[in-house]
C-alpha positions as CSV (number, residue, x, y, z in Angstrom):
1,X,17.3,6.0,-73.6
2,X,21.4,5.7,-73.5
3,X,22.8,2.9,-71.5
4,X,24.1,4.5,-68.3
5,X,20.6,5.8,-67.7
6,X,18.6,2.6,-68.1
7,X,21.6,1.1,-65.6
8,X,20.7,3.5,-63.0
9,X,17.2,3.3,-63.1
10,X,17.6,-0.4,-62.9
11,X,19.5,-0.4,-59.9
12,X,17.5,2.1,-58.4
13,X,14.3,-0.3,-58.8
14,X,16.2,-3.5,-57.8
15,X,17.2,-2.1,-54.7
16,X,13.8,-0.9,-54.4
17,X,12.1,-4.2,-54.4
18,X,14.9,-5.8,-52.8
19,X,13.8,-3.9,-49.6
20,X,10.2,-4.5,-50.7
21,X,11.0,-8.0,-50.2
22,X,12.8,-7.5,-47.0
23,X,10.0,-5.3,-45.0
24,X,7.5,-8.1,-46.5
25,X,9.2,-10.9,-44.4
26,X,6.7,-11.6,-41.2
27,X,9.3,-11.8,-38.3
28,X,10.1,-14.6,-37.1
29,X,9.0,-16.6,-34.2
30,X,12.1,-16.5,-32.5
31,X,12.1,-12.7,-32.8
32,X,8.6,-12.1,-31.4
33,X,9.9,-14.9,-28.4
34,X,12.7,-12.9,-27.8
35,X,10.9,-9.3,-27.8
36,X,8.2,-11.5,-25.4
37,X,9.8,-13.7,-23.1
38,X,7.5,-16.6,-21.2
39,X,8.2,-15.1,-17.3
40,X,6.2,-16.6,-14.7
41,X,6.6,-15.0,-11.3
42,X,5.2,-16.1,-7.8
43,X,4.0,-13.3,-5.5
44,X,3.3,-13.6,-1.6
45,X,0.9,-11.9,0.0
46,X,0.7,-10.5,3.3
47,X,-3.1,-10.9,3.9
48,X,-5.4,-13.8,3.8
49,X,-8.0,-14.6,1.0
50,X,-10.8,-13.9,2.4
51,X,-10.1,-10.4,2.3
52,X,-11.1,-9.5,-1.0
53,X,-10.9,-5.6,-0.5
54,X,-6.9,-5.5,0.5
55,X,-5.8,-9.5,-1.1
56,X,-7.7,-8.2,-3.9
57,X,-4.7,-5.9,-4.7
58,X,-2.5,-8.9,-5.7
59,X,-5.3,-10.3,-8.1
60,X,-5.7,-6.8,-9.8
61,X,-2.1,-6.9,-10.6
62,X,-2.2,-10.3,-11.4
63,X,-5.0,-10.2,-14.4
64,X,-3.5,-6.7,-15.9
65,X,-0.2,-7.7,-16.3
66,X,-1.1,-11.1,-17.8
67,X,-3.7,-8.8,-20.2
68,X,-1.1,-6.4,-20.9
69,X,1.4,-9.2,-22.2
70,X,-0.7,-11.4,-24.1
71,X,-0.1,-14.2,-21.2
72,X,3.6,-14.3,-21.6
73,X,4.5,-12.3,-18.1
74,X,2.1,-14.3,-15.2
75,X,2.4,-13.7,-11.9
76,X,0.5,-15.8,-8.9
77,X,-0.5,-14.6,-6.0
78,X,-0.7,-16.9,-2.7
79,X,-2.0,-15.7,0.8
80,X,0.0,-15.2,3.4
81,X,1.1,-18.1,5.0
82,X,0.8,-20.1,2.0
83,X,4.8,-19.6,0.8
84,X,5.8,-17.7,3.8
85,X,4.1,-15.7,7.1
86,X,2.4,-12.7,6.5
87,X,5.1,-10.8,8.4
88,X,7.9,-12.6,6.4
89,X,6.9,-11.2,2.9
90,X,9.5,-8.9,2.1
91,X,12.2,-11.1,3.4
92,X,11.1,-13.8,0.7
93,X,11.4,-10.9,-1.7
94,X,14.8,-9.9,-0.3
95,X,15.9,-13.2,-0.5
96,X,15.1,-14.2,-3.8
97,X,12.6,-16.7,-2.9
98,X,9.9,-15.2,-4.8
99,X,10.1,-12.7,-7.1
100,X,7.9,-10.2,-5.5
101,X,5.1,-10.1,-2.4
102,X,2.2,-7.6,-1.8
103,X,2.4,-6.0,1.6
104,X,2.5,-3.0,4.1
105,X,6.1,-1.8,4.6
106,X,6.0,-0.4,8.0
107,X,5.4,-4.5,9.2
108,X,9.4,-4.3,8.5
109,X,9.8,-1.9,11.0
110,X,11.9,-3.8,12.8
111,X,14.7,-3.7,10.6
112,X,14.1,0.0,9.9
113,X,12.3,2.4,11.1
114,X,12.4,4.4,7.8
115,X,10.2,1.4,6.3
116,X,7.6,2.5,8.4
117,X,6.9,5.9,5.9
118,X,6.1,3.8,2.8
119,X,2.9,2.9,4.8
120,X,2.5,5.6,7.0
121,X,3.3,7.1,9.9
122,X,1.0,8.7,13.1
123,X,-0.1,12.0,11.7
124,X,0.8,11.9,8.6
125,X,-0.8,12.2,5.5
126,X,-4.5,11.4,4.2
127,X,-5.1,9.5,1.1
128,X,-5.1,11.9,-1.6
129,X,-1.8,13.7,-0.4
130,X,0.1,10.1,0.1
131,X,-0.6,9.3,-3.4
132,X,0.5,12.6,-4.6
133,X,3.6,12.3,-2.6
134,X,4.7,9.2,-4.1
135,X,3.8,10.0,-7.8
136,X,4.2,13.9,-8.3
137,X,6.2,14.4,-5.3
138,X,9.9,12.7,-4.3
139,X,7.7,9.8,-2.5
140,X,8.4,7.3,-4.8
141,X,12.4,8.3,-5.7
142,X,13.2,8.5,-2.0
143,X,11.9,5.1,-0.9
144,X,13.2,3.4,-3.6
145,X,16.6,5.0,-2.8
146,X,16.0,3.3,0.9
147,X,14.2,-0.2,-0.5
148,X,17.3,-0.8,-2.7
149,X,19.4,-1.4,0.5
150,X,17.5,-4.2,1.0
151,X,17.6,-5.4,-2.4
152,X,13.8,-4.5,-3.4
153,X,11.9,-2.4,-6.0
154,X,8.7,-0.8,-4.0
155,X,5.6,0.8,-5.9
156,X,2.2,1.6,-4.5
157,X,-0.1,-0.5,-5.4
158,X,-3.3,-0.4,-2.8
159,X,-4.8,2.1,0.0
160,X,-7.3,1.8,2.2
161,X,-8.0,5.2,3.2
162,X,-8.6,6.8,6.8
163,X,-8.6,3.9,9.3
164,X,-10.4,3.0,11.9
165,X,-8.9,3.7,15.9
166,X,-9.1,0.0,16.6
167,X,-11.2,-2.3,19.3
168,X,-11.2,-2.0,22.4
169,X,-12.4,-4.3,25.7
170,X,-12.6,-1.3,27.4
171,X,-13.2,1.9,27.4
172,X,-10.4,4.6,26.7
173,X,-11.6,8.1,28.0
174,X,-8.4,9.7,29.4
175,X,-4.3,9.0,28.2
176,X,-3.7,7.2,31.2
177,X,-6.6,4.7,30.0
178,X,-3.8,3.3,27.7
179,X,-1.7,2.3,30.3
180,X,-1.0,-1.5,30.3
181,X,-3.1,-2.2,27.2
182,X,-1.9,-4.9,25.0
183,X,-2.8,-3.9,21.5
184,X,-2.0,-5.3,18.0
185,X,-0.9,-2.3,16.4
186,X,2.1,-2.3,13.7
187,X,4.7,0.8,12.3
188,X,5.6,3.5,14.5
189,X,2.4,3.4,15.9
190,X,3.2,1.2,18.5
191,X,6.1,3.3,19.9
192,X,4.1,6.6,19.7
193,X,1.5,4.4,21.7
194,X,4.1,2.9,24.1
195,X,5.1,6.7,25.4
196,X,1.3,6.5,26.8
197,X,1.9,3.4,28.2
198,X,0.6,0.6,26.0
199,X,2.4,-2.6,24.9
200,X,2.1,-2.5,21.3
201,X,2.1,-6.1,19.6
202,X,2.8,-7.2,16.0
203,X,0.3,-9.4,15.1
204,X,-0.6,-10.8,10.9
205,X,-4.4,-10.2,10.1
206,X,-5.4,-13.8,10.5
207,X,-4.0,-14.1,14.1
208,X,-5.8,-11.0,15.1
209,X,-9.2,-12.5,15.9
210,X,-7.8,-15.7,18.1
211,X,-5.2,-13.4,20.5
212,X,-8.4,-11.0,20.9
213,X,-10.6,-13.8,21.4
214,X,-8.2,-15.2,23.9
215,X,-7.5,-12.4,25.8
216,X,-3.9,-12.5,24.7
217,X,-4.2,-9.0,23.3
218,X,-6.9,-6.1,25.3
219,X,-7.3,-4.7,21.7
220,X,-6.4,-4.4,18.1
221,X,-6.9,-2.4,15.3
222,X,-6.6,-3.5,11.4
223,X,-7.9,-1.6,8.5
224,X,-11.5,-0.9,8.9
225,X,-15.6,-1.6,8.7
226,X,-15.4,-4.1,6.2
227,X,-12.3,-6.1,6.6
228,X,-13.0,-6.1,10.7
229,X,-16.4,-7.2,10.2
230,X,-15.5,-9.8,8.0
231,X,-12.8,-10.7,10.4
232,X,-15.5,-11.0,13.2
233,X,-13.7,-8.5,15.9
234,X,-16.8,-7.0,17.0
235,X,-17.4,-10.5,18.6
236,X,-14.8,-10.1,20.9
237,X,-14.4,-6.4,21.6
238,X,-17.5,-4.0,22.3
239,X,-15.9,-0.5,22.0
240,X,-14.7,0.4,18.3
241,X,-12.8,4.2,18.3
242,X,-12.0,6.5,15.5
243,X,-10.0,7.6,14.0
244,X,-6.4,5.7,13.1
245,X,-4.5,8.7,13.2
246,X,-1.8,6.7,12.7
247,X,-3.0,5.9,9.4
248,X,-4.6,8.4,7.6
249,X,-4.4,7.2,4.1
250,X,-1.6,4.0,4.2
251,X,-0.4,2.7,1.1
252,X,-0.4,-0.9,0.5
253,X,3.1,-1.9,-1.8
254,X,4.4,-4.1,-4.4
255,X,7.8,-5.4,-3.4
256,X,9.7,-6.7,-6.2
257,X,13.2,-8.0,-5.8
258,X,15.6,-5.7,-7.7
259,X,17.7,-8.2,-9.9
260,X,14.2,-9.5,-11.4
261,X,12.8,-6.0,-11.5
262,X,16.4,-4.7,-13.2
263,X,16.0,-7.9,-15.9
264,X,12.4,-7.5,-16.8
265,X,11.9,-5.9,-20.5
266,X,11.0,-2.3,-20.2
267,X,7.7,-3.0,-21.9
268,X,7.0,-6.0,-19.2
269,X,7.6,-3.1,-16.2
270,X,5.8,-0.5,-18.1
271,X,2.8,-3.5,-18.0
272,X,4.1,-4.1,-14.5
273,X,3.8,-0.5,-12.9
274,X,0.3,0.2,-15.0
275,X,-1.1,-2.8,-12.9
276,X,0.5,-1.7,-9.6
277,X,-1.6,2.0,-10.5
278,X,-4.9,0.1,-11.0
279,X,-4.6,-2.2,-7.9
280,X,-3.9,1.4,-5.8
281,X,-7.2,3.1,-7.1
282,X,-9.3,-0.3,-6.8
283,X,-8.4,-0.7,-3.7
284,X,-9.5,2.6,-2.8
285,X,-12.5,2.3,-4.6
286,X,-13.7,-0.6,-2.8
287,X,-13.3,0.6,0.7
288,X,-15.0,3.3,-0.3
289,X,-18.2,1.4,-1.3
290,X,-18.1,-1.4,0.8
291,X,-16.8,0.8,4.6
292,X,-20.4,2.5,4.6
293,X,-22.2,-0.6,4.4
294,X,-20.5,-2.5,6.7
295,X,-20.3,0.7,9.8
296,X,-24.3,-0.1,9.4
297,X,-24.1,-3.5,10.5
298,X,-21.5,-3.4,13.1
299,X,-23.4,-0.7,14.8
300,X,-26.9,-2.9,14.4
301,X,-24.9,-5.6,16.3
302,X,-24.5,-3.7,19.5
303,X,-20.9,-2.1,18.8
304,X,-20.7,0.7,20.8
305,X,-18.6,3.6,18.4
306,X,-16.5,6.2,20.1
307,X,-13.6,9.1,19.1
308,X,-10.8,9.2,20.5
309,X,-10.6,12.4,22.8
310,X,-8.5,15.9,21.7
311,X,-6.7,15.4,24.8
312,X,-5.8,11.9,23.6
313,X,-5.2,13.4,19.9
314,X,-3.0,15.7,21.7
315,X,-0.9,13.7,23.7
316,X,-0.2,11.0,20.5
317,X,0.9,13.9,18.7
318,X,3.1,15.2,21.0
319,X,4.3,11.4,22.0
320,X,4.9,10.9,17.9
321,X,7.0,14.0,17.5
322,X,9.1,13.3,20.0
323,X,9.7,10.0,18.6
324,X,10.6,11.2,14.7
325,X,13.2,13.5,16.6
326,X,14.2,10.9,18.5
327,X,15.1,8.7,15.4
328,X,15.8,11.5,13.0
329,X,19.1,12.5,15.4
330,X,20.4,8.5,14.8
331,X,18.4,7.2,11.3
332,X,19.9,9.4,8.3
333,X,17.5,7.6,6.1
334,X,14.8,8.0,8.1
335,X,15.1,12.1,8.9
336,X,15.2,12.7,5.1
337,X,12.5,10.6,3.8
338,X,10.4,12.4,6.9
339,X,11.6,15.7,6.3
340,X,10.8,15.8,2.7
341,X,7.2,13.9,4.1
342,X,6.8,16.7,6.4
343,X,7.6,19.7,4.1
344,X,5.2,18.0,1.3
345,X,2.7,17.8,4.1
346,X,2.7,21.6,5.5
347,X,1.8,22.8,1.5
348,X,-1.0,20.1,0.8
349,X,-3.0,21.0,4.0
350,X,-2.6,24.6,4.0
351,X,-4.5,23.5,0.0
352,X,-6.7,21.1,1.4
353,X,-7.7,23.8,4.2
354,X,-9.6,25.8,1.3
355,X,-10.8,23.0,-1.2
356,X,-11.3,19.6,0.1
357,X,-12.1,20.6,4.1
358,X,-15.0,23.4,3.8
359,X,-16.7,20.9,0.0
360,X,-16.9,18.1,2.5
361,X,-17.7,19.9,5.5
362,X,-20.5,21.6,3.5
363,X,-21.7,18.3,2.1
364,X,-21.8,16.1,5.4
365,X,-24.0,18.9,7.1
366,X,-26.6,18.5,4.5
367,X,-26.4,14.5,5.0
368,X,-26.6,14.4,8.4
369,X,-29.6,17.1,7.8
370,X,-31.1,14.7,5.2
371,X,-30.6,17.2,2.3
372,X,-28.7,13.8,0.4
């Protein structure tokens, strides 16, 4: 072998182990602290503790990001009231004073009608076609767009499904029943409701029972059979009507403010928005389960269940479009987050007409005829 070629071959080889040597080096502590920061977040709820269906959301997220990260990214939840009120949570978020709450966005209503869609609005959409809207559709773009105005990050992360119509002292038979009937009702809701007469008031869930109780309010509606049993309204209020067709599938969201959402390593919001998925389908899940229990027992304890009339149906609809035209003409936000809503809507009914309607039609026929 000449010289020149046992040089190259040695250098060759040298360099070889050379990076041997360098890809064998564990990295360094400092490196893997750096790639995974220690963050430790507080997060406010909106709802009290004892509701484990809808509080329950905050935990899920809670546990699967701190899985996700090894324990370096924690976040703790605390009730509303706790940090801040209920109503107060995306303020906090807004504000900086915690890092991110878990709420319903139309309670912010106040400052903006269009917060009102990230929940959902009087005839709107059910469940299935709210979550499609936000993740397939322009749902989740188009809020965001709105929320970063108010210096948050919004993603679903809970729904409860069709709600119930509320609780009622009395009975409501005709429109003109709803004249001068206080009710704790929140989003748009209350104005559509307010065209018929009522005077809609904005009540946190844990203040519900007490105004009810004290005749402060002539009726309320929250979510449905198991959080208002739990909550004790059929105590206070005999009639219970169906359904909330002002919520026919509401989405429950994770407010983040946007500076810490914008700093957070992209694996930590990857980790982040996984958790914020689960906590949406568990919620869903457990209202599922736990609603058709609980309709049992409030029935068994004298509640006396009743739909709302077509006539009423009718006359809420027509009272609610009036009021999207109403704010569309003076809310730019508003009229394109509804129009897009609204055009979303028109094609996942005219689906739902053929699939969805005439399976479950089929199948509660054969339950009521005790085929299942």
């Amino acid at each position: 072998m000449d010289r020149r070629s046992f040089l190259k071959k040695t250098a060759v080889g040298g360099a070889g182990a050379a990076a041997a040597t360098v890809l064998a080096v564990p990295l360094s502590t400092p490196a893997i602290a750096q790639q995974n920061p220690k963050i430790n977040w507080r997060l406010t709820s909106s709802f009290p503790k004892s509701l484990d269906t809808i509080y329950g959301g905050a935990d899920d997220i809670a546990k699967h990001v701190a899985a996700a990260t090894d324990g370096n990214f924690t976040i703790q939840p605390f009730a509303g009231g706790e940090i801040v009120p209920g109503l107060q949570a995306a303020d906090a978020v807004s504000a900086g004073t915690v890092e991110m709450c878990h709420t319903c966005s139309y309670y912010f209503v106040g400052k903006d009608p269009t917060f009102a869609i990230g929940t959902a609005i009087p005839f709107g959409m059910n469940a299935r076609l709210t979550n499609s809207w936000f993740y397939q559709g322009n749902g989740n773009t188009l809020m965001n767009e709105f929320y970063a105005k108010h210096q948050i990050y919004g993603m679903p992360a809970g729904n409860t499904g069709a709600q119930m119509g509320g609780w009622f002292r009395k009975e409501i038979n005709t429109v003109d029943d709803f004249k001068g009937v206080k009710m704790r009702i929140a989003g748009i809701a209350g104005k559509v409701l307010e065209k018929l007469g009522a005077v809609p008031q904005q009540i946190a869930g844990g203040d519900i029972y007490p105004a009810l109780e004290k005749g402060t309010i002539d009726a309320a509606e929250w979510v449905g059979p198991y959080d208002d049993h739990k909550l004790g309204f059929y105590k206070v209020a005999k009639y219970y009507y169906y359904p909330a067709f002002w919520e026919g599938g509401p989405t429950i969201h994770a407010f983040i403010n946007l500076d810490k959402w914008n700093s957070l390593p992209k694996h930590y919001q990857s980790a982040l928005t996984d958790a914020c998925a689960f906590a949406n389908t568990n919620m869903m899940a457990k209202y599922d389960l736990k609603n058709p229990m609980a309709i049992k027992q409030i029935v068994s304890q004298g509640t006396t269940l009743r739909p709302f009339s077509q006539d009423i149906l009718e006359a809420c609809y027509t009272a609610a479009m009036d009021v999207y035209k109403g704010i569309s003409a003076t809310n730019a936000d508003f009229k394109k987050v509804y129009d897009d809503q609204v055009a979303f809507k028109k094609e996942g009914y005219l689906w739902m007409q053929l699939s969805e309607y005439t399976f479950d039609t089929f199948m509660m026929i054969q339950q009521r005829n005790g085929k299942i």
